[in-house]
C-alpha positions as CSV (number, residue, x, y, z in Angstrom):
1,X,-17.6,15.1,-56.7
2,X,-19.4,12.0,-57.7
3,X,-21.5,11.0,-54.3
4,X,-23.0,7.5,-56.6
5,X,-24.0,5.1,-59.0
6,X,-27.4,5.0,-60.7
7,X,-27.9,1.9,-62.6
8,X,-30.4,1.1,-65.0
9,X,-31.7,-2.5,-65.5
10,X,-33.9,-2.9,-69.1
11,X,-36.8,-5.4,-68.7
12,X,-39.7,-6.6,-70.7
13,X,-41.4,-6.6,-67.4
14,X,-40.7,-3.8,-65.0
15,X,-43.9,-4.0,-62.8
16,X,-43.1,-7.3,-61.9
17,X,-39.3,-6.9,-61.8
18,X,-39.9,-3.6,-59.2
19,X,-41.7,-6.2,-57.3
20,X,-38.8,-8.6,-57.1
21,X,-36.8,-5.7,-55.9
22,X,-39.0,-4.1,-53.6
23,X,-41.0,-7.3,-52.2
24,X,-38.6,-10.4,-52.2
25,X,-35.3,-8.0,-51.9
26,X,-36.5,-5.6,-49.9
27,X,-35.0,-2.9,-50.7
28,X,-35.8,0.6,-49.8
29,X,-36.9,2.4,-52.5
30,X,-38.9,6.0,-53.7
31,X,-42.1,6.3,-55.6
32,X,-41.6,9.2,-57.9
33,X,-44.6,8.7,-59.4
34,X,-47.1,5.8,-61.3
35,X,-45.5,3.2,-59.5
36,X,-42.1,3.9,-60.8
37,X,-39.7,3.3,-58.4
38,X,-36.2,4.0,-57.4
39,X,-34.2,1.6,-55.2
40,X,-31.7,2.2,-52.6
41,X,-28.9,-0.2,-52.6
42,X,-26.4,-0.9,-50.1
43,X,-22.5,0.8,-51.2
44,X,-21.2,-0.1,-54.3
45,X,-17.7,-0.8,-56.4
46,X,-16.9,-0.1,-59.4
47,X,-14.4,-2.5,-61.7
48,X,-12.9,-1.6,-64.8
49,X,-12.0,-5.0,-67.3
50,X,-10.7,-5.2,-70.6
51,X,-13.2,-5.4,-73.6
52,X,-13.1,-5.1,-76.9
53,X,-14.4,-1.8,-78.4
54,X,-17.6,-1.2,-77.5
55,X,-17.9,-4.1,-74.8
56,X,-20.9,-4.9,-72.7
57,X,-21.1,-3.7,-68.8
58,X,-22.3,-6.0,-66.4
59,X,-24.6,-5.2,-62.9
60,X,-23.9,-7.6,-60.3
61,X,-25.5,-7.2,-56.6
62,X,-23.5,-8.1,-54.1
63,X,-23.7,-10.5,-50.6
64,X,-22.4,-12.1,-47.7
65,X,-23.1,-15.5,-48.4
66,X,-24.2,-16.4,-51.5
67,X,-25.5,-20.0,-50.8
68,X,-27.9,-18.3,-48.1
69,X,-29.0,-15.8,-50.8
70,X,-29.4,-18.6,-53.2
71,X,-31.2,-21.2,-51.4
72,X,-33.6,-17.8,-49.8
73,X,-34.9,-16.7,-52.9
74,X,-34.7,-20.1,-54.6
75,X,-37.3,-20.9,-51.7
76,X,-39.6,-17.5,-53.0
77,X,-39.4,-19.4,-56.4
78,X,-36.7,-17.3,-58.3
79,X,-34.6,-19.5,-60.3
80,X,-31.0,-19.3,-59.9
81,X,-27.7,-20.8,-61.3
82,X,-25.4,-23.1,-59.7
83,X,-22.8,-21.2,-57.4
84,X,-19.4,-21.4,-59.1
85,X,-16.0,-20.6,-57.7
86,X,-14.1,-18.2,-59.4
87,X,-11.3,-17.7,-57.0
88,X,-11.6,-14.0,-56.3
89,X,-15.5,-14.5,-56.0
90,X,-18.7,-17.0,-55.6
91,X,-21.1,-16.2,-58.8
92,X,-24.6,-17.0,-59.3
93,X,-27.2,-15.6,-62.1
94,X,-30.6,-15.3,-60.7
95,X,-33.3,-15.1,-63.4
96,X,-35.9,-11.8,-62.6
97,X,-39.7,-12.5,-62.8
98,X,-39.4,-10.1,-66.0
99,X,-36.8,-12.7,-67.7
100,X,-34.0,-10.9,-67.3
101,X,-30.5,-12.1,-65.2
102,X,-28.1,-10.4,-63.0
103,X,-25.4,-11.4,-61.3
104,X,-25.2,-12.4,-57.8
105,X,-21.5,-12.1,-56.4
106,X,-20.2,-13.0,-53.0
107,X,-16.6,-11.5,-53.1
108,X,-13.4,-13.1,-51.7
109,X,-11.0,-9.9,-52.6
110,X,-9.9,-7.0,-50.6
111,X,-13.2,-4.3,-51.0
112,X,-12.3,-0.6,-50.7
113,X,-12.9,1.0,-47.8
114,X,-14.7,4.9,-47.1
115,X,-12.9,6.8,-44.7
């Protein structure tokens, strides 16, 4: 029975992007050792889209209200992008301190629910 999702985010700068997670995000989080940390995130979903062979995957985290989040850690100096409207979703990219971007998504479709 699968019980979650690990993912993986690649950076050029891990030190500083594990700070961005655990001191501006706070998120909870486990040192296993050397300062090498695993996060605990808030429940996730899972989408499948269509790709070509071999497509990319993409990690977006997820939030209430997206122009809060924004402005919040635009404040902490963390650039952002403009918020756009896609409809089913508010998008933003925020830039991580090690230069890489994820996806910040404030969803406007039905999420599933755990029972």
């Amino acid at each position: 029975m699968i019980t979650g999702l690990h993912a993986i985010i690649y950076s050029s700068d891990p030190q500083a992007d594990r700070s961005f997670f655990r001191d501006v995000l706070g998120l909870p989080y486990v040192d296993t050792g050397d300062d090498w940390l695993i996060f605990k995130v808030p429940p996730t979903e899972l989408a499948v889209h269509p790709a070509d062979p071999g497509g990319s995957h993409e990690v977006y985290l997820m939030c209430d209200d997206i122009h809060e989040f924004v402005a919040s850690t635009t404040m902490r100096g963390i650039e952002c992008s403009v918020v756009s409207d896609r409809g089913w979703g508010l998008l933003s990219t925020l830039t991580l301190p090690g230069g890489g971007r994820i996806g910040i998504y404030e969803p406007r479709h039905e999420q599933p629910v755990v029972e």
